[in-house]
N, C-alpha and C positions, 0 to 999 in steps of 0.2 A: 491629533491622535494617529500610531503608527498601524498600516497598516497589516492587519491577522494576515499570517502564511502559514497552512500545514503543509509539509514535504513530505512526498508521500517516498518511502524507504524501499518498496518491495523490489523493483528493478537489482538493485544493492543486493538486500537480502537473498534472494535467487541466484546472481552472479559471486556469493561471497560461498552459495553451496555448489555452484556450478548445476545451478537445477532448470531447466525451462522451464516453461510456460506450460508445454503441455506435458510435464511429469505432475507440477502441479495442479495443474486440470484434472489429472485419474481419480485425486480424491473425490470422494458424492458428495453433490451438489454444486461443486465450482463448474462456473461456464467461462469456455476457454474467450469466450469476445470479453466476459467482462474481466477476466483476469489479464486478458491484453491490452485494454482498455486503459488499466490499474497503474499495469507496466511501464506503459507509454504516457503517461501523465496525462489521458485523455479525459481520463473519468470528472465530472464536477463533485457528485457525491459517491459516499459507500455506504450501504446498509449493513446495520449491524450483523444482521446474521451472514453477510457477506467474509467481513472483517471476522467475524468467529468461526468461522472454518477455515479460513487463512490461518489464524491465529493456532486451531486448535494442528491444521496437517502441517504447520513448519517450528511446531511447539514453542512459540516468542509469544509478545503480549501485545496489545495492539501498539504501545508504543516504541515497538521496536519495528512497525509499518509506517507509523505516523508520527510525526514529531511538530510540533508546534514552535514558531519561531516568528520573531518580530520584521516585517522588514526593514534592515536598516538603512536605506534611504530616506526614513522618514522622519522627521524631530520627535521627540518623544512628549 
């Protein structure tokens, strides 16, 4: 069985609007560790209502943060 990989997109997303970390921190509620976190691929998990204010201050849907992908080193 291969295994699950989400990639988390937002790093991307930020650098394709030219936006930081902390322009997108001003919006309420985001906290700049955990959107740094996000950036840096540190994060293990994201809560949803994390992901929906992401979602809602750079108007994409969550899966243009996150994207589900096999990995392919593994036999299927």
């Amino acid at each position: 069985m291969p295994d699950i990989m989400i990639v988390n997109r937002l790093s991307r997303l930020l650098g394709d609007r030219r936006m930081s970390i902390a322009e997108l921190q001003r919006q309420p509620g985001l906290s700049y560790v955990t959107l740094h976190n996000l950036y840096s691929d540190k994060s293990r998990r994201v809560d949803f209502e994390t992901l929906n204010k992401i979602c809602r201050a750079l108007s994409v849907q969550p899966g243009d943060i996150l994207e589900y992908t096999a990995d392919r080193g593994s036999a299927p």
